[in-house]
C-alpha positions in Angstrom: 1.6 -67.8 26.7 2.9 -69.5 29.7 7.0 -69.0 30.6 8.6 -72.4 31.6 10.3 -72.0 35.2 14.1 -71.6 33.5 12.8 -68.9 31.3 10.6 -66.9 33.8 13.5 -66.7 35.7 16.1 -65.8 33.1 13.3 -62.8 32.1 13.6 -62.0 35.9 17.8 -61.7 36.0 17.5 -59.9 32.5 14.9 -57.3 33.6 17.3 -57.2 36.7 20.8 -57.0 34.9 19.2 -54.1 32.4 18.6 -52.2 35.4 22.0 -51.7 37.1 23.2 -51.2 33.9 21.2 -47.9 33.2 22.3 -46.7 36.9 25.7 -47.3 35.7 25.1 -45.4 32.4 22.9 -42.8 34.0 26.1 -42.1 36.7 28.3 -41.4 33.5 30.2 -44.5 34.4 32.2 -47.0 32.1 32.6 -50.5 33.2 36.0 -50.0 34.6 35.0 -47.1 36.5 32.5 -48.8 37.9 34.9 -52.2 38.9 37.3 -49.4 40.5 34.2 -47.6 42.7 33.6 -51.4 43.3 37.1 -52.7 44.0 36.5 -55.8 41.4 37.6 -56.9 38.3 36.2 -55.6 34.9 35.0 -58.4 34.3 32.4 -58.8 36.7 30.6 -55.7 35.7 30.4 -56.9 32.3 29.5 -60.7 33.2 26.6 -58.6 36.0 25.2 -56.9 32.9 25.3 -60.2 30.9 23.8 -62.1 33.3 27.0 -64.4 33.4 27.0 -63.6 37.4 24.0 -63.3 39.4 24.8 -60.4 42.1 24.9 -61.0 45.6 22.8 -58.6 47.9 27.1 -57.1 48.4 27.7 -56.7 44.9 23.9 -54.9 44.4 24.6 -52.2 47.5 28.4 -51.6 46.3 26.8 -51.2 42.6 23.7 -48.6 44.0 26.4 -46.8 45.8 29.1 -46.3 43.3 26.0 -44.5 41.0 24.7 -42.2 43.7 21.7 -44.5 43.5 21.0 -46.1 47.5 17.3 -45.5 47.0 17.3 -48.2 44.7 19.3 -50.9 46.6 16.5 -52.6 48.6 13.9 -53.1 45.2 16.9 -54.0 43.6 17.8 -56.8 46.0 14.4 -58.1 46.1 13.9 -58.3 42.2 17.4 -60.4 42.5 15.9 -62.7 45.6 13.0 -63.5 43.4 14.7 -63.9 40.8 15.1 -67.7 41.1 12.1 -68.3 43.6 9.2 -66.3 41.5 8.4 -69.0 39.7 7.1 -72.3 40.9 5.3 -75.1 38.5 2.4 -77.1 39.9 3.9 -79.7 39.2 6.4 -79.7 41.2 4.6 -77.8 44.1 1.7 -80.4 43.6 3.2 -83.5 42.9 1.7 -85.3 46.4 -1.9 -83.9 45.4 -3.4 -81.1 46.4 -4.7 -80.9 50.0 -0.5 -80.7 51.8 -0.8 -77.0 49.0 -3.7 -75.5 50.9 -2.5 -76.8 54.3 1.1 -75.0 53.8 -0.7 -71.8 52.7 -2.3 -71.7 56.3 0.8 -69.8 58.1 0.9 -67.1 55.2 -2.7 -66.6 55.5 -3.1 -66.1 58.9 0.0 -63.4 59.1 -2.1 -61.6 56.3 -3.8 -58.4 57.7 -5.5 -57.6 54.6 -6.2 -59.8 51.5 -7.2 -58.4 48.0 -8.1 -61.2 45.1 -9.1 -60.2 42.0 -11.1 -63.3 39.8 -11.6 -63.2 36.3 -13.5 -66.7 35.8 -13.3 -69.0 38.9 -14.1 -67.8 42.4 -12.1 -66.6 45.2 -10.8 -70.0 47.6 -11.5 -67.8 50.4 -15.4 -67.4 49.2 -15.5 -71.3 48.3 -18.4 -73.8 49.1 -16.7 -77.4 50.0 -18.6 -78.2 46.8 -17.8 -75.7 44.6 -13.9 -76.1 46.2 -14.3 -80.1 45.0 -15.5 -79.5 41.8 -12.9 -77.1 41.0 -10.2 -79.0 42.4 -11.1 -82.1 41.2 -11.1 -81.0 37.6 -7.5 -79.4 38.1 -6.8 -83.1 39.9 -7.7 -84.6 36.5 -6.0 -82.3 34.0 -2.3 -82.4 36.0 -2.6 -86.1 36.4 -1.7 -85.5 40.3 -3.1 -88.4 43.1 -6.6 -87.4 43.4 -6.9 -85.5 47.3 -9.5 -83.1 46.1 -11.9 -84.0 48.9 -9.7 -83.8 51.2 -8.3 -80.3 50.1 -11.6 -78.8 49.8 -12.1 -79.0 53.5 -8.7 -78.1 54.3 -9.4 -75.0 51.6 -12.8 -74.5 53.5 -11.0 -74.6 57.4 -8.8 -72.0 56.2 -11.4 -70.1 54.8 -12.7 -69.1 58.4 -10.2 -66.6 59.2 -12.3 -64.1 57.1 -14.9 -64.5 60.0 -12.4 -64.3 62.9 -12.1 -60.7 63.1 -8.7 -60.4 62.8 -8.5 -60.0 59.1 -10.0 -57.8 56.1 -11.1 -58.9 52.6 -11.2 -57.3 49.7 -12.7 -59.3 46.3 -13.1 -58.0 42.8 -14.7 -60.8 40.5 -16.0 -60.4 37.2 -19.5 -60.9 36.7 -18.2 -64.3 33.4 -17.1 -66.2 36.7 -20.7 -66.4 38.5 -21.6 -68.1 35.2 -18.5 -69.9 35.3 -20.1 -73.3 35.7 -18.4 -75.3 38.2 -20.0 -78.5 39.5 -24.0 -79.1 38.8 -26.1 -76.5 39.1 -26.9 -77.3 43.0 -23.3 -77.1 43.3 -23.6 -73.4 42.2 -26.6 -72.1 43.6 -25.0 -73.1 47.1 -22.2 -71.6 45.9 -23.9 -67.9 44.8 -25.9 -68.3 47.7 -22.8 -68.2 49.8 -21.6 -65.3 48.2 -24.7 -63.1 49.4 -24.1 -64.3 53.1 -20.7 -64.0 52.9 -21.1 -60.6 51.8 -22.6 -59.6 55.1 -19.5 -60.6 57.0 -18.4 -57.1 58.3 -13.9 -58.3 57.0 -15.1 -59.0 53.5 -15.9 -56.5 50.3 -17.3 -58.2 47.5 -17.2 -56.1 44.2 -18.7 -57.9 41.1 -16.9 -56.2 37.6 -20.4 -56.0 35.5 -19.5 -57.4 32.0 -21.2 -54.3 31.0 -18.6 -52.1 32.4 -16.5 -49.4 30.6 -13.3 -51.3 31.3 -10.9 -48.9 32.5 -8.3 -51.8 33.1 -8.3 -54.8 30.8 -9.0 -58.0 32.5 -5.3 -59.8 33.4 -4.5 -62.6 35.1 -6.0 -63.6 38.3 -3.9 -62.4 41.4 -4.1 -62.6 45.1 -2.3 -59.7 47.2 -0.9 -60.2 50.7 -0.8 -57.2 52.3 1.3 -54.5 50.4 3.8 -57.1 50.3 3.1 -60.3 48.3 1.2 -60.7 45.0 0.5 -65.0 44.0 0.0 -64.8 40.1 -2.1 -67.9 38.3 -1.3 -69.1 35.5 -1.9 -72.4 34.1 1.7 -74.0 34.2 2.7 -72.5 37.0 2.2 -69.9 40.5 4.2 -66.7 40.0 4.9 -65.1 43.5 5.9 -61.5 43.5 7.8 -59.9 46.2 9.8 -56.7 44.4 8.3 -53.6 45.6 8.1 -51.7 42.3 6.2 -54.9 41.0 4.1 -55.1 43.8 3.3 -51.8 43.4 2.0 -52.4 39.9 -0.8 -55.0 41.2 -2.0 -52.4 43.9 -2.5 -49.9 41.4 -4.3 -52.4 38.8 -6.4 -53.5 41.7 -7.3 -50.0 42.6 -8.3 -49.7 38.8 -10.6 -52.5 38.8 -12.0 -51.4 41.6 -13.5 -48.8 40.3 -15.3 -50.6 37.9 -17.0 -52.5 40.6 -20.5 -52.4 42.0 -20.7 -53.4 45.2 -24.1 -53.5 47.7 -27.3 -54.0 46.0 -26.2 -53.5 42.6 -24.0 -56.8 43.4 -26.7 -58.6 45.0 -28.6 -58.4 41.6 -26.0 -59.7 39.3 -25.7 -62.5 41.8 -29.1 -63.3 41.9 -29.9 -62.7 38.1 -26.8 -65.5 38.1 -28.9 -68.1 40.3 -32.2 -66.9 38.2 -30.3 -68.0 34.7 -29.3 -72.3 36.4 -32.8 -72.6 36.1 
C-alpha cells in the first residue's frame, strides 16, 4: 500500500530518530549525558529521539561524535536531507502534464555515467518506442486527470533516450519477461516496440537481461526502480516517485539489482523470449 507524502516522510524521520538513539544507547549514554557532550538542553535529545525536532546537519555531527560514532555522520545526514524531499506525489510534480517531467529529467540523465533499471511490468523509458512511450503515457494522462501532453512527452521521452547511443554512457536493464506481454498500445504498437528491443540490444552502452517467468526467483519481484550511478535510486509507485539518496539505502537497491541479475538471461536466450513475445500478438 502506497504512503501519502506526510507519512512517507514521518516513516523517514522515525527510521532516522531510532537511529541516533541506539548510538546513544550503544555509547552507554543517558540523555543528559548526551545534552552535556552536546552542550544543549535535555530536552532536545529527548524531543531528537521523538521526532519533536528535526536535527540539523550540526546537531547530527555533535550527536555521532559524542558516541564515538563519526563513521556514521554522513549516511546519517543524508537519511535526514531526504527525509522531507524523498517523497514527491505526481500530482504535484505533474500537475502542468507530463512532457515539462521528462524535460527536467534531462540534466540528471546526462550527468549519469551508468544507469541500472529494473521493470517488473512496463518497459524501461530509455528502451521506449514514441508509440509505445504515447500509449503508456497517455493512459497515466487519463487515470491522474492531468492536461493531456502525452504526445508531446513521448518525443521529449524519446530525444532523451539518445544518450544511450552517444557513447558517453552505459546501460544496464533487468525486465521481467510479464512486461513484454504487458500490452501497451495495439499490437503494432508492440511489435515496434519488441522489435526495438532486439536493435537496441546491439548498442554496445546497453545490457538487456530478460527475468524468465520461469526462473528460480532468488529475489522476489519489488517495485520498479531506476539507479543513477551508485548514488540515486527513483522508486515508482502509483501515488507517488520515491527518490533515494541515503547511502545505506542506496546500497540496498545495488545489492537487489545484483540479485536479479543473476536471474537474468541475456544474448540469445533473451532474443528468444523476445521473439516468442512478438510470435504470441499474432
Amino acid at each position: 500500500m502506497s504512503l501519502s507524502p506526510s507519512s512517507s516522510a514521518q516513516a523517514a524521520r522515525e527510521s532516522l530518530a531510532l537511529r541516533l538513539k541506539e548510538l546513544r544507547l550503544d555509547a552507554g549514554l543517558t540523555t543528559q549525558g548526551m545534552a552535556d557532550l552536546c552542550g544543549w538542553h535535555k530536552s532536545k535529545t529527548s524531543r531528537i529521539e521523538n521526532t519533536k525536532t528535526i536535527p540539523s546537519d550540526a546537531d547530527i555531527k555533535a550527536w555521532c561524535r559524542a558516541c564515538g560514532s563519526e563513521d556514521q555522520t554522513a549516511d546519517l545526514i543524508a537519511s535526514s536531507r531526504s527525509a522531507e524531499s524523498m517523497y514527491v506525489a505526481w500530482r504535484r510534480k505533474q500537475r502542468t502534464g507530463l512532457r515539462r517531467g521528462q524535460e527536467a529529467s534531462i540534466p540528471l540523465y546526462q550527468r549519469t555515467a551508468l544507469f541500472r533499471m529494473y521493470c517488473v511490468k512496463v518497459l524501461p523509458g530509455l528502451l521506449q518506442t514514441e508509440g509505445y512511450a504515447k500509449a503508456l503515457l497517455s493512459g497515466i494522462t487519463e487515470f491522474r486527470e492531468l492536461p493531456d501532453d502525452s504526445a508531446q512527452a513521448a518525443t521529449a521521452r524519446v530525444e532523451r533516450s539518445r544518450i544511450i547511443r552517444d557513447g558517453l554512457h552505459r546501460a544496464v536493464f533487468l525486465v521481467e519477461e510479464d512486461a513484454l506481454y504487458h500490452r501497451v498500445g495495439d499490437n503494432s504498437v508492440m511489435a515496434g516496440q519488441l522489435g526495438y528491443l532486439l536493435t537496441a540490444m546491439s548498442y554496445p552502452a546497453v545490457s538487456l537481461g530478460i527475468i524468465p517467468q520461469s526462473a528460480q526467483r532468488a529475489m522476489w519481484g519489488i517495485e520498479t526502480f531506476s539507479m543513477f550511478d551508485d548514488r540515486r535510486v527513483h522508486v515508482e509507485l502509483l501515488a507517488a516517485k520515491v527518490t533515494v539518496t541515503t547511502p545505506s539505502e542506496v546500497e540496498l537497491y545495488l545489492r537487489a539489482f545484483a540479485r536479479l541479475g543473476k536471474m537474468a538471461v541475456h544474448g540469445r536466450r533473451a532474443r528468444s523470449l523476445i521473439s516468442k513475445a512478438i510470435d504470441s500478438l499474432g
